[in-house]
Structures are given as structure tokens and as C-alpha cells.
N, C-alpha and C positions, 0 to 999 in steps of 0.2 A: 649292489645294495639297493633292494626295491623298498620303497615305503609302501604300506599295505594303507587299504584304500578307508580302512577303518581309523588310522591314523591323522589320513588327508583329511578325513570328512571332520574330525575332534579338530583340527588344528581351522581349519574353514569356519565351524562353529565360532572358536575360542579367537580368532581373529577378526570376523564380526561383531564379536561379541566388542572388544577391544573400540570397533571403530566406530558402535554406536555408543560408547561411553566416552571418547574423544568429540565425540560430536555434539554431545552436549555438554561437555567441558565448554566448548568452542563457542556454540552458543549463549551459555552465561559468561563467560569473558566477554563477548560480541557486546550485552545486554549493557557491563558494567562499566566497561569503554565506554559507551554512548549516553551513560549517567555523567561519567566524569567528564565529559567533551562539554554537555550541556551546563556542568558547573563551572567549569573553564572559561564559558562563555561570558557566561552570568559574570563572573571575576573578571577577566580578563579581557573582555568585548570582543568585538569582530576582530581586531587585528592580530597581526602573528605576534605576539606576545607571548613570553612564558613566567616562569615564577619570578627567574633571576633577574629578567627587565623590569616587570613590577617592583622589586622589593627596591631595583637600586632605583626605579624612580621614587619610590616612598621612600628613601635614606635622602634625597635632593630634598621634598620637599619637608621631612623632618629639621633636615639642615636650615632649611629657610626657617619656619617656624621659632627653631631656637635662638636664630639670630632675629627674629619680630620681637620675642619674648625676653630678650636682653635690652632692646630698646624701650619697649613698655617697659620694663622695669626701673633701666632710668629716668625713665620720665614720669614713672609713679615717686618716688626718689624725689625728686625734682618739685612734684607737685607737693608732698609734703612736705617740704622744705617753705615753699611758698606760703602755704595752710595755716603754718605756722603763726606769721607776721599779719594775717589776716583777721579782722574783726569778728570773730566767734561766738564773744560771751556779749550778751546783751541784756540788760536791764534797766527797767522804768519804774520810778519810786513819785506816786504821783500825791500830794500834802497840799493844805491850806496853808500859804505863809504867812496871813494876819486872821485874826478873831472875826474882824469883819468881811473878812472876804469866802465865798462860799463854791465846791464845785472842784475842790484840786485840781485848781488851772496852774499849778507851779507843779514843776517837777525837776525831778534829777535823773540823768542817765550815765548809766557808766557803758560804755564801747572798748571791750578789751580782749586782747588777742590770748592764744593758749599761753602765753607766760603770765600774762594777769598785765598788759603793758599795754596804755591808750589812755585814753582821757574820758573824763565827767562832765557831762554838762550843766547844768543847772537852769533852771529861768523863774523867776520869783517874781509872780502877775502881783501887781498891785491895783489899785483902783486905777490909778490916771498912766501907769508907767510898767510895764515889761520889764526886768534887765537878766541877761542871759550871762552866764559863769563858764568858762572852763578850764578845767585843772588837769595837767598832765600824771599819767598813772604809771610808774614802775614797778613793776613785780609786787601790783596791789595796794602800794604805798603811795603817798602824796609829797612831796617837799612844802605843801601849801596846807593847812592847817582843814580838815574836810567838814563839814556838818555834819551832823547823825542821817540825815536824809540822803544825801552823799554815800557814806558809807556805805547804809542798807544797800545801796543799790550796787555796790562794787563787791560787795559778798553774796546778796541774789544774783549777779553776774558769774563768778566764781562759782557758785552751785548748780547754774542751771537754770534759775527760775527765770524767767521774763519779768516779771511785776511783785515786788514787794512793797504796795502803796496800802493794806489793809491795817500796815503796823502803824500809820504815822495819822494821826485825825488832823484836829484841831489844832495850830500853835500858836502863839501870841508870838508875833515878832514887832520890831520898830518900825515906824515906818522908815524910808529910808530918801 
């Protein structure tokens, strides 16, 4: 059984033909490898690393993180727990305690924590004599009988305000 040479030469054609389309098959694979090697790099640095090393090092350091992020937590926890019992609300209520006296050098201060719990000060300037007040504050209440000056100032504490001394002028008190 002869092959005629008309055959050989179609099949010679059609077999080159074959191996310059392999060959730039070959070529862009070649090209696309060498894109991914270069992003590999990039990712994974010089060392022999592959995906499965990366990811299980990123699962360790996930692991650590969530165990950072449980301790911050209690100790955010913790700090508001603290924040709490801490002096928050601040207000100054600043009055004339006598007719003659000028300058609202007397004032009242309430110091109270988020539950509304701390004390008032008081200091009522006289001519010859200072005298300083405080009264203990539970959940914005007094057991000690408060002034109107007093109060203002443990309700501008409770609100927010710093300074409610525009409400109070002039008072006549006794001297004392």
C-alpha cells in the first residue's frame, strides 16, 4: 500500500500547519504564566510560598486578632463600667449672696456622675468671711434641704449645660 506523494505533501502542509498553531498556543500560555509568576510575587514574595501557606498563615493571624478584639472588648466593658461612677455632669451657678455684695463671687457647683450621684458645693462670699457648703447628691436628690441656686445647678448638670448663673442676679440674704 503506497501513499501517493500528493497525499504526503496535504498531510506535510496540514501538519505544519498544526505545529505553527501549537506554537503560538505555547507562546501565550508562556506569556500568561509569566504574568501570574509576577503576581505571585507581588502576593506571595520571594519565598516558596503558595496559596495554602498564605491563607493558613492569614487563619493564625486572624486567630490572634479575634482573640486582641475579645480582650479590647473587655476592657472597653470594663472602662464603662468605670465611666460610670466618674464625675461627668458639671455645673457652675455663679449669684450675688447679699444686696451689697457685687461680682457673683458665691457660687454653686453640682459634680455628678451618670446616675445623677455626687455632691454640690456651695461658697457664699461675704464681706469679711467665705463659708464653703457641701451636700451629698443621690440620683439628683439631696436628704439636706438644697437652695434654688443649688438646684439650678444640679439640673444644668443633668442637661449638659456648664453655667446656669444668668438666671439668678441680685439676692438679699442675711448676713450670716
Amino acid at each position: 500500500m503506497a501513499i501517493s506523494s500528493d497525499v504526503v505533501a496535504v498531510l506535510a502542509v496540514v501538519s505544519t500547519a498544526i505545529s505553527v498553531i501549537l506554537l503560538v498556543v505555547v507562546l501565550i500560555l508562556a506569556l500568561r504564566l509569566r504574568v501570574v509568576r509576577r503576581t505571585q510575587l507581588r502576593v506571595f514574595g520571594r519565598g516558596e510560598r503558595d496559596v495554602v501557606d498564605l491563607l493558613d498563615g492569614h487563619d493564625g493571624e486572624l486567630r490572634e486578632l479575634r482573640e486582641a478584639l475579645g480582650l479590647v472588648r473587655d476592657d472597653a466593658g470594663e472602662l464603662r463600667e468605670r465611666l460610670r461612677s466618674a464625675v461627668t455632669q458639671v455645673a457652675v451657678v455663679r449669684y450675688d449672696a447679699f444686696e451689697d455684695m457685687g461680682g457673683a463671687l458665691s457660687f454653686s457647683a453640682a459634680l455628678l456622675d451618670d446616675r445623677g450621684d455626687g455632691m454640690v458645693l456651695s461658697a457664699i462670699n461675704g464681706r469679711a468671711e467665705t463659708r464653703c457648703y457641701s451636700k451629698q447628691i443621690n440620683a439628683g436628690e439631696s436628704e439636706h434641704s438644697l437652695t434654688d441656686e443649688e438646684m439650678a445647678a444640679i439640673d444644668a448638670a443633668r442637661r449638659g449645660e456648664r453655667t446656669a448663673g444668668a438666671r439668678f442676679g441680685r439676692r438679699r440674704r442675711r448676713a450670716s
